[in-house]
N, C-alpha and C positions, 0 to 999 in steps of 0.2 A: 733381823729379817730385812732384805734387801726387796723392796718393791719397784727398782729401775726397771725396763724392759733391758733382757741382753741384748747383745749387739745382733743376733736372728731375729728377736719381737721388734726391735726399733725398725729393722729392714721391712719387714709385714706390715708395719703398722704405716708407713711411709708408701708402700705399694696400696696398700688398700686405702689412703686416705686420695692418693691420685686414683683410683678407679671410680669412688664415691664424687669426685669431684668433676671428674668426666661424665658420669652415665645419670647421674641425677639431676632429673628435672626441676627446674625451680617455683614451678606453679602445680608439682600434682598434687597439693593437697588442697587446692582449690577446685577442683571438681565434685561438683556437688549428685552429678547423677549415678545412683548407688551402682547400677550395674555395672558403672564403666568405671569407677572403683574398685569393685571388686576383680575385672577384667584388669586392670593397673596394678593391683596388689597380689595376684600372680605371678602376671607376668615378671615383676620385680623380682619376686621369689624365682622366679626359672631363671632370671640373669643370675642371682647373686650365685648360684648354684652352677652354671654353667660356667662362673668366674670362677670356680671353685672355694666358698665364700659360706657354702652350709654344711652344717656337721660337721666341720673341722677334728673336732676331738670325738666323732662316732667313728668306731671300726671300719677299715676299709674295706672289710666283705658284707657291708650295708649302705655301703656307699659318703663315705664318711673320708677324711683323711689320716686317723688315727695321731694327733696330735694332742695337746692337753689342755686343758680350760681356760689356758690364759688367752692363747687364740680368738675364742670365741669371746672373750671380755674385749678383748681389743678392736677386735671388729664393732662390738656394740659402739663403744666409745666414738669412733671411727663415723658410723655412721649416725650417731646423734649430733657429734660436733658440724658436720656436713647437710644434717636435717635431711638425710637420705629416710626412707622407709626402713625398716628391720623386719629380718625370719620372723615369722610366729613366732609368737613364745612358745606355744605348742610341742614343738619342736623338741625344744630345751625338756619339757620337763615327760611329755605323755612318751618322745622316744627314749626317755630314762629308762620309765614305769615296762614299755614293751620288751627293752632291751632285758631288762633284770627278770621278767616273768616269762615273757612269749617264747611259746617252742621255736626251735628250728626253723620250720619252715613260716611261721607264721611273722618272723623275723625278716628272714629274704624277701616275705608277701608284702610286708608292711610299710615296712624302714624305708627303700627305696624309694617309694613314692612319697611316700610321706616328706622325704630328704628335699627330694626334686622338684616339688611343688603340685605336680598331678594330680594330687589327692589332697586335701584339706581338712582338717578337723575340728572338730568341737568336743568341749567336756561336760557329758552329763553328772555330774556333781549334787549341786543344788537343787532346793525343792521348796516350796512354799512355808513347808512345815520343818524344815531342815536345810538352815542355811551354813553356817560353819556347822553344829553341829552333825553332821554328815552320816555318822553314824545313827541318827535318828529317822534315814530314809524310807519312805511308804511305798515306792514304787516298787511291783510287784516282780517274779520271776518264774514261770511254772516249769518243770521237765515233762514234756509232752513227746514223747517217743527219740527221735533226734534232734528237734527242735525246742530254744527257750519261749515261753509266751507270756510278753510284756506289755503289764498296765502300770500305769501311774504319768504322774507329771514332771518336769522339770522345768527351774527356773534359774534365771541369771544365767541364760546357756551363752557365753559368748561368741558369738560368727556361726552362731547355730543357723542363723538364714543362709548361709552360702557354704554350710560345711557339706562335703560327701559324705565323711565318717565321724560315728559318733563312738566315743570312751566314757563308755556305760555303766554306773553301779544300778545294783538292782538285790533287790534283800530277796534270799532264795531259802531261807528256814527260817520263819515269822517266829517259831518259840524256841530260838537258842537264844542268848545274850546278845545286845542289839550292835555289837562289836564284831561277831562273829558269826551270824547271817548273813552276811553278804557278800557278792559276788560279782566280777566284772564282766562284761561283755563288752565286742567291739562289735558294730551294725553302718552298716548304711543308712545311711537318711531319707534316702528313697523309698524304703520299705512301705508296706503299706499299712496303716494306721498311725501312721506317725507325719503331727502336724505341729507346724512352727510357726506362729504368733512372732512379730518384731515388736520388742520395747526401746524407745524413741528416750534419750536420756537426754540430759536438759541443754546439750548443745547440738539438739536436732539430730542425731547418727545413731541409726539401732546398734551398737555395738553388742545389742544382746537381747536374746530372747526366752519365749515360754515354747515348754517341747512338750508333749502332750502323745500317749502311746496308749494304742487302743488295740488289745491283743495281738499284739505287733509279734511276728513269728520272725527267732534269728536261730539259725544253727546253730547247734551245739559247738560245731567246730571253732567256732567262733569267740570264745570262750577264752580270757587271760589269765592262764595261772591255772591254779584248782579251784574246785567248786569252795566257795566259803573265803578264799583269799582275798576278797574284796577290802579288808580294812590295812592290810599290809600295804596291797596294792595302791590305795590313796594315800596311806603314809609317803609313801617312797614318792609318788607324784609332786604333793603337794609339799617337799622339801626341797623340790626342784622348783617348785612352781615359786618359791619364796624369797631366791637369789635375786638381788637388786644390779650386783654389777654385771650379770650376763644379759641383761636386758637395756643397759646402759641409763638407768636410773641415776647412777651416783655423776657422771658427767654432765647429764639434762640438769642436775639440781644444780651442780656450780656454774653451769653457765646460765640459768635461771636467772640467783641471787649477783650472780656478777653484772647484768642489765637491771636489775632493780637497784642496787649501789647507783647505778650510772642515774638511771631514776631521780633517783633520791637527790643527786645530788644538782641534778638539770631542775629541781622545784626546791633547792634551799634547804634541803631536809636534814642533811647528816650533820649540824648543830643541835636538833631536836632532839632531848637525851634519851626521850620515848622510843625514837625510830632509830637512833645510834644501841640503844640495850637493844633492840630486835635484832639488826641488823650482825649484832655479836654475836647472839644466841644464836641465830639463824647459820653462823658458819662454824660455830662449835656443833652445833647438828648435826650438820652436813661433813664437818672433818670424820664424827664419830662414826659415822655411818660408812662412813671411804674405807678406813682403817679396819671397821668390823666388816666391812664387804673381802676386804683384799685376806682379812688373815681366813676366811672361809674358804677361797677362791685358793691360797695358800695350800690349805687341809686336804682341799679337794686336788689338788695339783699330786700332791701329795700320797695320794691313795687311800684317804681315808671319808670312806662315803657320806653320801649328804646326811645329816640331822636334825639334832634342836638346835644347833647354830643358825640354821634360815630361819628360824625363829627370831632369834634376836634380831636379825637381819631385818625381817619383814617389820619389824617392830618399829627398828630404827626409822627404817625404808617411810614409813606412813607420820612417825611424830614429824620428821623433818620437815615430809614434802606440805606437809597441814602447816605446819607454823612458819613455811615459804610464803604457800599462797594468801597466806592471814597477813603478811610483812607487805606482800604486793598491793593486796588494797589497800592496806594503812598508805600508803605512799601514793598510789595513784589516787585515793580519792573518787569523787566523784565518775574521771573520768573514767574509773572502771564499770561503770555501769553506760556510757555514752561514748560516742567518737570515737577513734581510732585503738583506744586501748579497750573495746569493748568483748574482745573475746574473753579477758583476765577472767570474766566471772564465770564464763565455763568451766574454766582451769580452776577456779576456785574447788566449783562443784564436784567436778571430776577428781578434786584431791581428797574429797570427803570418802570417794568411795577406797582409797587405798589402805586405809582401817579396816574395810570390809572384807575383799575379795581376797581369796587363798588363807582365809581363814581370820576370824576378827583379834582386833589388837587384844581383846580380853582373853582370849583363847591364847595368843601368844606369851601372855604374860604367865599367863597357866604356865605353859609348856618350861619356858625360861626359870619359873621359880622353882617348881618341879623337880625340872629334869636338870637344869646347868646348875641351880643354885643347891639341889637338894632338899627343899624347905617341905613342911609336910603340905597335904592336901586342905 
């Protein structure tokens, strides 16, 4: 299996790395006031798009290039190596989920803006009492003539403070099996009874909140899929939602562990057999993870749709980037808590959550022994 870029992807990838190197500012992530953040990370999204730079591998009658995933991998890489901004993830995975369920028109309705940047979303998922397990959702659904009418709560909504739209489960037959009650809706966030709470995580940025729906009334029409496809429906999301190298994870990681080496070695460290074993294990991770991203990325190229492979993927995705950031404080020391290397412990934090979100590592493990390995329940 040949993982070179052809002599077409070397050409993209060399165009797009001089447009990232032209159009990206070198201090916007040091703007701390939230509006004008979110005001930056639009408009970003409407360049990269007008560069023709999003949905590469989405259909060309949704405004897409109709191209194939390695594109859109190469662009991540491109723009992490650059420390540009990136599309949503959103993107990647909820225009999967619409692409594969939503009718016709709801397609033409959606896609394009969603593509373009106009419209923004969030994923109502999570819930206080239903975190990976998802299918244990409370938030409610009623059929009230042509309109759905929604109660319950959600949590861990990420960009839910600045989304327009929200990609909604909602359990709509409380006594069928808690797998197959449920059902998707897509809404506005403007609606009325629906309120959004910011949670403030520990490097100061609500990157996510509590969504709270108080007989919130959404049209029927509005509706993705059939009534009840709600568990398929997150299936299919949240295997998109799982790929590491279309989000440009496996690049950020080596070029991470490749300044922590330099590290190590600027404080006398890579004699310490302590920090020479980490620093091994840390690129055998990291190799594995390359490998099991690209043969997915392979499959997917390939025509054969996402699965339990983003599973191992996300698996991988989360041991690594934890026993990264576990290597970086061994090595910094102190100074990761003070002076100049004092952001580390953010990033520490922030790597705690990547076990969690898009489904926890023990869920993953589930799915991998399960379903790739066979083994029983």
């Amino acid at each position: 299996m040949d993982y070179r870029d052809t002599p077409e992807e070397a050409a993209f990838r060399a165009d797009a790395r001089a447009w990232f190197a032209e159009h990206t500012s070198a201090d916007w992530t040091h703007v701390e006031d939230e509006q004008e953040q979110t005001r930056l990370r639009r408009q970003w999204h409407q360049n990269l798009y007008k560069a023709g730079y999003a949905g590469m591998a989405w259909p060309v009658e949704y405004g897409g290039l109709g191209l194939n995933a390695v594109y859109s991998a190469i662009l991540a890489e491109e723009a992490v190596s650059t420390q540009a901004p990136q599309l949503p993830p959103y993107i990647g995975y909820m225009g999967a989920a619409i692409q594969a369920y939503g009718t016709e028109e709801q397609k033409r309705h959606f896609l394009p803006t969603m593509l373009s940047g106009e419209i923004a979303w969030c994923q109502g998922f999570s819930e206080p009492e239903a975190g990976s397990d998802i299918a244990s959702l409370r938030t409610r659904a009623v059929l009230e003539g042509d309109e759905w009418v929604v109660n319950g709560q959600k949590m861990w909504t990420s960009g839910a403070h600045e989304a327009d739209w929200c990609f909604l489960l909602v359990r709509t037959e409380p006594d069928l099996p808690k797998h197959k009650g449920i059902t998707c809706l897509l809404t506005e966030m403007d609606r009325p009874g629906i309120e959004v709470r910011k949670i403030y995580l520990s490097n100061g940025i609500p990157e996510t909140s509590e969504v709270f729906f108080d007989n919130v009334r959404i049209p029927a029409s509005q509706m993705l899929g059939q009534r009840g496809d709600g568990w398929p429906i997150a299936m299919t999301t949240v295997s998109f939602e799982r790929g590491p190298i279309e989000v440009g994870a496996v690049q950020r990681y080596e070029i991470v562990l490749e300044k922590i080496e330099h590290a190590a070695a600027q404080r006398g460290l890579l004699g310490d057999p302590r920090i020479r074993s980490e620093l091994a294990l840390a690129y055998a991770k990291g190799q594995a993870l390359r490998l099991a991203s690209l043969e997915e990325l392979s499959a997917r190229v390939s025509g054969v749709a996402a699965g339990e492979a983003g599973s191992l993927c996300k698996l991988l995705w989360s041991e690594s980037e934890q026993a990264l950031q576990s290597l970086s404080l061994d090595v910094l020391g102190m100074d990761a808590w003070t002076g100049v290397e004092a952001e580390k412990m953010a990033e520490y934090f922030s790597a705690r959550a990547v076990s969690v979100y898009g489904g926890t590592a023990q869920i993953q493990k589930n799915i991998v022994a399960q379903r790739i390995l066979g083994m029983p329940r």
